[in-house]
C-alpha positions as CSV (number, residue, x, y, z in Angstrom):
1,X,29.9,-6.9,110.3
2,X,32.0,-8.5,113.4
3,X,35.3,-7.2,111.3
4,X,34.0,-3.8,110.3
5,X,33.4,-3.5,114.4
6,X,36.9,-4.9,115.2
7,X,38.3,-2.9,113.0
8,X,36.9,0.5,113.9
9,X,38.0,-0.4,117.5
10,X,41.4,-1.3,116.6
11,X,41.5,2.4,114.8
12,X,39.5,4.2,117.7
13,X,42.4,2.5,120.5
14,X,44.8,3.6,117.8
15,X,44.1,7.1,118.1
16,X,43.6,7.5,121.3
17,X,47.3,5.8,121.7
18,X,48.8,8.6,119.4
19,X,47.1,11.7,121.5
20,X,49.3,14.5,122.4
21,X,49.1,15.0,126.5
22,X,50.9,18.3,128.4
23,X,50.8,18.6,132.2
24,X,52.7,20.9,133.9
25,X,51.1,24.0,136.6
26,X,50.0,27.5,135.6
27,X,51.4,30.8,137.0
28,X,50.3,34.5,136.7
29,X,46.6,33.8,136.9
30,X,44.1,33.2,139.3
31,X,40.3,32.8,139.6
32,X,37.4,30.4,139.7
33,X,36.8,28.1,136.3
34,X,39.9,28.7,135.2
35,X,40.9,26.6,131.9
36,X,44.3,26.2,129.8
37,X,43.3,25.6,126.1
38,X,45.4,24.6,123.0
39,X,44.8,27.0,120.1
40,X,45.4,26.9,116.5
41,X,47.6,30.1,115.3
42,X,48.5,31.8,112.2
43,X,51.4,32.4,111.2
44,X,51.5,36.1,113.4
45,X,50.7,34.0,116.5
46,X,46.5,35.6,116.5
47,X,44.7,32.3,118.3
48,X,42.6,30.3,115.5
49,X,40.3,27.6,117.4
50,X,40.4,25.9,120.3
51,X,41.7,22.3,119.8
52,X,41.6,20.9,123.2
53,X,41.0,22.3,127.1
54,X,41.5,20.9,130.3
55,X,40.4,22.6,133.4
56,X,43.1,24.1,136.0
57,X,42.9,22.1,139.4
58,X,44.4,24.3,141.6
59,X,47.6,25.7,139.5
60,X,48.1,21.9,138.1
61,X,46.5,20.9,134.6
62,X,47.1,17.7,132.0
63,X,45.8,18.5,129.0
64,X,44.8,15.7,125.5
65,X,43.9,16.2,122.0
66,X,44.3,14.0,119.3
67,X,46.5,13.7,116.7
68,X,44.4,14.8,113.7
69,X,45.0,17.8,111.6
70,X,43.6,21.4,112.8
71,X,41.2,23.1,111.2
72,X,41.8,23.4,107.7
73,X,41.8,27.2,107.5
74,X,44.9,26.7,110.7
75,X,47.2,25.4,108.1
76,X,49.1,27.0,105.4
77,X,52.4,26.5,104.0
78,X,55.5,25.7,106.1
79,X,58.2,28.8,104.5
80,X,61.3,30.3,105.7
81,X,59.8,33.2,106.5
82,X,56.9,32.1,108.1
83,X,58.7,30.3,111.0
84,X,59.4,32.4,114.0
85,X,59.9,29.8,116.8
86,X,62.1,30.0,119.8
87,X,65.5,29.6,118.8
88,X,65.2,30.5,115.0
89,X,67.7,32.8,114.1
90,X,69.9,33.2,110.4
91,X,69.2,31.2,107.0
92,X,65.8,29.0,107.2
93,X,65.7,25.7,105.2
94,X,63.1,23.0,104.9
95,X,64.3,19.8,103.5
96,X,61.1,19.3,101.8
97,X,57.7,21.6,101.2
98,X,54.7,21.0,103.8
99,X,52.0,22.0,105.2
100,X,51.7,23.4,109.1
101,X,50.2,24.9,111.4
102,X,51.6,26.3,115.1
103,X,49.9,26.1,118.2
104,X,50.3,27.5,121.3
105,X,48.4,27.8,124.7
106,X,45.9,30.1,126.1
107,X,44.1,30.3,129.3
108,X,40.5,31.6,130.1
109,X,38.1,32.1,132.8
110,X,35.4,29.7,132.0
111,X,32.7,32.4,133.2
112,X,29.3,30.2,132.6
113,X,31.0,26.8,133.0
114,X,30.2,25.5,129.5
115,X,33.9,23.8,129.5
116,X,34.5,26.1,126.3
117,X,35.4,29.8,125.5
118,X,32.9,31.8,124.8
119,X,33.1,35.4,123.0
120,X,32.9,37.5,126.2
121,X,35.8,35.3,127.8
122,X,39.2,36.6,128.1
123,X,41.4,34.9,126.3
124,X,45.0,35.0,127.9
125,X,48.4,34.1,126.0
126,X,50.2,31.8,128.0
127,X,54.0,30.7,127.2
128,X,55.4,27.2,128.3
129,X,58.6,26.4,129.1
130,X,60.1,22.7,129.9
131,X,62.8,24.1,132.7
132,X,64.1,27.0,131.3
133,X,63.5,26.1,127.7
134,X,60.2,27.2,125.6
135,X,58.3,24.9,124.0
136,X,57.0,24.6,120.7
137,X,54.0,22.9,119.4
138,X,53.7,22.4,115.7
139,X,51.6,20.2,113.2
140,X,52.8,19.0,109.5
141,X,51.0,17.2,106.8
142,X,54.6,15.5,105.8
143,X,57.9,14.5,106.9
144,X,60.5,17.2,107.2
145,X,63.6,18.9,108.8
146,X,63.8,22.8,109.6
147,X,67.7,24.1,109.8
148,X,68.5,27.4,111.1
149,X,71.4,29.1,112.4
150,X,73.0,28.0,115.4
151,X,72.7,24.8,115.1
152,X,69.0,24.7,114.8
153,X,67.4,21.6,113.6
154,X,63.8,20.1,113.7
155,X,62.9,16.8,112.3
156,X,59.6,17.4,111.8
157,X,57.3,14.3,111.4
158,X,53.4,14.0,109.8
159,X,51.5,15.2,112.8
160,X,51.9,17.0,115.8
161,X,55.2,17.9,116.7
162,X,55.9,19.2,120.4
163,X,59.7,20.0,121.2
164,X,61.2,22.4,123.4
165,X,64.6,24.5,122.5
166,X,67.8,25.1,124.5
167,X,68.5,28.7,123.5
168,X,72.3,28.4,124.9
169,X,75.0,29.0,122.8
170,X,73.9,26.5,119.9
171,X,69.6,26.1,119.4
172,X,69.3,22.2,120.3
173,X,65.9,20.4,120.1
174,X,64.9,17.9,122.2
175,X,61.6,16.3,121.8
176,X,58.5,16.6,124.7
177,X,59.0,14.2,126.7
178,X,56.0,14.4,129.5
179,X,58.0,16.2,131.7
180,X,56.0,19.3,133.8
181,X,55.6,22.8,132.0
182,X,55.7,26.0,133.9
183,X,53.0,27.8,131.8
184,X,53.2,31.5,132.2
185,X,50.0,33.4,132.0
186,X,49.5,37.0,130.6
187,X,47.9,39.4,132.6
């Protein structure tokens, strides 16, 4: 019993040393209960479900979730054609066939409080940039590397991936590294 115990420690610590964290401040909105949410999308960028929210403090936010799959109706097929991140431009390749999912953040007026969104809350897009650069947070079920034109190239790894793209004159990738976001907010 002792190792079953240990064991299911040792995996709980394990997962919660693997969780994906963004901080960074908010602009555009204002309001009382405000909250910046990760959302599943498909693959024409409609918000799926809410993985993770953290509430705004002031403008400021830090936002967790873990790294376990989204929902299962979030994922389909990682194709050419369904891959219209930042900085994709030309011929698409995959270097091997997986399942993903994108996500990408929203924020909400948390009306009643319940630290969720509910139906009748607003539910704003909100783009994130690292600098000048737009971020992009994807999940896949498998090892993998996106090339596109420009020198686009994504080594994509079983999990959540969160990178953010230089769209100067070649698409470079660099990988999250905790630095702030400036998350705009549509009105």
């Amino acid at each position: 019993m002792n190792k079953s115990v240990g064991a299911l420690v040792l995996l709980l610590c394990a997962s919660l040393a693997q969780a994906v964290t963004l901080r960074g401040n908010v602009e555009g909105v204002s309001g009382q209960g405000l909250r910046v949410g990760v959302w599943s999308v498909g693959p024409a960028g409609s918000a799926g479900d809410e993985l993770a929210s953290a509430a705004l403090k002031g403008n400021a936010f830090t936002l967790s979730w873990p790294d376990a799959p989204p929902p299962s109706r979030a994922q389909y097929p990682l194709k050419p054609e369904s891959i219209i991140w930042p900085g994709v431009v030309g011929n698409v390749t995959l270097s091997a066939p997986v399942t993903g999912s994108l996500a990408n953040l929203f924020v909400y007026a948390d009306s009643n409080g319940n630290g969720q969104r509910d139906e009748s809350e607003r539910l704003s897009e909100a783009f994130a940039e690292v600098g000048r650069q737009p971020l992009v947070i994807v999940w896949a079920n498998g090892n993998t590397n996106v090339a596109a034109g420009r020198g686009f190239s994504a080594s994509l790894k079983s999990g959540w991936n969160v990178f953010s793209v230089d769209l100067g004159r070649n698409a470079s990738v660099k990988p999250y590294g905790g630095e702030p976001l400036n998350v705009r907010a549509q009105r």
